[in-house]
C-alpha positions as CSV (number, residue, x, y, z in Angstrom):
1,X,32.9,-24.0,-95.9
2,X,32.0,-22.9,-92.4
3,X,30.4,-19.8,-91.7
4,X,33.5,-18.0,-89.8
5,X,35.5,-18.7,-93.5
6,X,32.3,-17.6,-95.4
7,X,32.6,-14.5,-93.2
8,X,36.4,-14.2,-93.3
9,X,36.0,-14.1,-97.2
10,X,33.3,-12.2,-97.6
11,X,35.4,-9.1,-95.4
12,X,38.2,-9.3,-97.5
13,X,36.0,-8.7,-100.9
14,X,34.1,-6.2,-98.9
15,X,38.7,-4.7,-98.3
16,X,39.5,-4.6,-101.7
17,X,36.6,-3.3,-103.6
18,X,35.7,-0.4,-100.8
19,X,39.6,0.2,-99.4
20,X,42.0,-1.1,-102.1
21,X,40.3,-0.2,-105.5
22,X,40.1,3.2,-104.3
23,X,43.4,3.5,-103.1
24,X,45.0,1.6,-106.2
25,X,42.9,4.2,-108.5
26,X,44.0,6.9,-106.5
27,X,47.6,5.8,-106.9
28,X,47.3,5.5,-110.5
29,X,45.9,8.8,-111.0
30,X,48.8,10.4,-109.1
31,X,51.5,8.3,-111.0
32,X,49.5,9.4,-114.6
33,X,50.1,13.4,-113.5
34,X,53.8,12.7,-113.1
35,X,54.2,13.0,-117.3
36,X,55.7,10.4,-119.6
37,X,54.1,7.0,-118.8
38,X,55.9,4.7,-121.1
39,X,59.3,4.7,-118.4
40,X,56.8,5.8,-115.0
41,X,57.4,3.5,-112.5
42,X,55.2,4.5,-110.0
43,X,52.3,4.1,-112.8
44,X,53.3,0.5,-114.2
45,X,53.5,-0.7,-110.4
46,X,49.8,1.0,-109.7
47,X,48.6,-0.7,-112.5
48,X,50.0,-4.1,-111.6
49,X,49.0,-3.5,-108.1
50,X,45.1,-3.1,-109.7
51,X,45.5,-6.5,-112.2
52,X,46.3,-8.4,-108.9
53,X,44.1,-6.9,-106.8
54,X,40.7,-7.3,-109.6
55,X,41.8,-11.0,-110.3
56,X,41.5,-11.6,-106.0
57,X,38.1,-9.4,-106.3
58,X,36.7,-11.8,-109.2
59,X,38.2,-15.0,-107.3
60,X,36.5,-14.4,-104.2
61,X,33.1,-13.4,-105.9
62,X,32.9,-16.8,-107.8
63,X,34.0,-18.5,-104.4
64,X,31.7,-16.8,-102.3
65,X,29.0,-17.0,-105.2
66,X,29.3,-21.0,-105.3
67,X,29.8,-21.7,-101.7
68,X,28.3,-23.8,-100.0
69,X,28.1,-23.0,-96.1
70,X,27.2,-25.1,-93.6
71,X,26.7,-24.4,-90.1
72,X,29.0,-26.5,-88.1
73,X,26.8,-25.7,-84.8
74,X,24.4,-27.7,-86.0
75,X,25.7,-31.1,-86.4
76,X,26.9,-33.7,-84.2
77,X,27.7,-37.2,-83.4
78,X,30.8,-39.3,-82.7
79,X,32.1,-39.4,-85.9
80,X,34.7,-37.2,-87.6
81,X,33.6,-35.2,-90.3
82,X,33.7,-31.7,-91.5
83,X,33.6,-29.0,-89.3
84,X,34.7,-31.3,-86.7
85,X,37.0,-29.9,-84.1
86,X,39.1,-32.9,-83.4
87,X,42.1,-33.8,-80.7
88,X,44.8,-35.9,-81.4
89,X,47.4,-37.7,-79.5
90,X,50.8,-37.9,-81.1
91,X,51.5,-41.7,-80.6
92,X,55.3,-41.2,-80.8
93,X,56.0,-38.1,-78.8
94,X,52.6,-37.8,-76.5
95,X,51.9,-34.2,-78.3
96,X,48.0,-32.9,-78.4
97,X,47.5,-31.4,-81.2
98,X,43.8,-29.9,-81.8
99,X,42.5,-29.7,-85.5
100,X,39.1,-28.4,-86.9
101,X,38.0,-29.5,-90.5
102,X,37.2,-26.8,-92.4
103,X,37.0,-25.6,-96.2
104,X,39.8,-25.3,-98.4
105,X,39.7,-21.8,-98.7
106,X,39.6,-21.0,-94.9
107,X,42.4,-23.6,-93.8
108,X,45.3,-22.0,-92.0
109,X,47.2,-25.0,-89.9
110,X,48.9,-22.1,-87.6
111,X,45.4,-21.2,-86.7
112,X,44.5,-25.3,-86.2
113,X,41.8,-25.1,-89.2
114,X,43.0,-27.6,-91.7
115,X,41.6,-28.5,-95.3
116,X,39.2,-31.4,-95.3
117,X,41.3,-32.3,-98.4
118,X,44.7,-33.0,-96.7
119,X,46.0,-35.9,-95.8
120,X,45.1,-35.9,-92.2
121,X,41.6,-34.6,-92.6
122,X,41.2,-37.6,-95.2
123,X,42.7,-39.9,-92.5
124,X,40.6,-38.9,-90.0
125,X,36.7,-38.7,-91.9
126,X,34.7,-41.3,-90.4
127,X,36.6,-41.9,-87.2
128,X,35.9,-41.9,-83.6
129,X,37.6,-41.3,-80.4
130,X,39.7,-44.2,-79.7
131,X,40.4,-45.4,-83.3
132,X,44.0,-44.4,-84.3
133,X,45.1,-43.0,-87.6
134,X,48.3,-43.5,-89.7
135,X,48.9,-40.7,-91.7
136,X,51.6,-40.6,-94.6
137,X,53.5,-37.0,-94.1
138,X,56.3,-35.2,-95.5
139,X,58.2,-36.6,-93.1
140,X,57.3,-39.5,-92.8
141,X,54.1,-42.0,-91.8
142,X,52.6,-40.2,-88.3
143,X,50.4,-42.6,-85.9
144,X,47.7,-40.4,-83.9
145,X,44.9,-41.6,-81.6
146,X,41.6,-39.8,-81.5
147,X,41.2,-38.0,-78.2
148,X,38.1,-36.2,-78.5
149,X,35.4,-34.4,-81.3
150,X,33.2,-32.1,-81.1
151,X,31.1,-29.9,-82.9
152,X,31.1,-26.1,-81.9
């Protein structure tokens, strides 16, 4: 994963251990005083609120704990790979589209970051600017031309 995703991931543990956990606990201590807990809403929604919210804390500490980061700043070249930053030309309709290759955990298509294990990503490893790619999509096969990639 890049480092902005490492970072990303690491402030959302950082959320739910020192914001949510106490909040959750907090909850279910208030819900406990109200009496009888075997029909206590409030309490059996705390404490499901605290089983998701442990299972994301344990998820993102084996992530972050087998990660491997690398610093897309530091590499370079012509051809795609990951941490690329890549433009496309949509042959069909002329759209520019601009994609960086990132980790699965960090991508987020809305934000241009897709997963180097979708089917564009794996289209487009090994490329360079010029070469165009078919792609197989949901909606059908896509043809884009390589535009531009770079490393930032």
């Amino acid at each position: 994963m890049t480092a902005g995703g490492y970072a990303a991931l690491e402030a959302e543990l950082k959320m739910r251990q020192q914001v949510e956990r106490p909040r959750i606990i907090q909850a279910i201590s208030e819900a406990r005083a109200h009496g009888d807990l075997s029909e206590n809403a409030e309490y059996h929604s705390a404490k499901e609120q605290q089983s998701h919210n442990e299972g994301r804390i344990a998820e993102l500490e084996d992530k972050l704990g087998r990660a491997e980061v690398i610093d897309v700043s530091k590499l370079g070249g012509t051809k795609i790979k990951f941490g690329a930053t890549v433009t496309l030309i949509d042959e069909d309709t002329e759209k520019e589209t601009r994609y960086q290759i990132v980790g699965d955990m960090e991508a987020d298509v809305k934000q241009g970051r897709i997963s180097i294990s979708s089917p564009i990503a794996r289209a487009l490893i090994g490329k360079t600017i010029g070469d165009t790619v078919e792609v197989m999509a949901p909606g059908g096969a896509r043809s884009y031309e390589v535009t531009g990639v770079k490393f930032a």
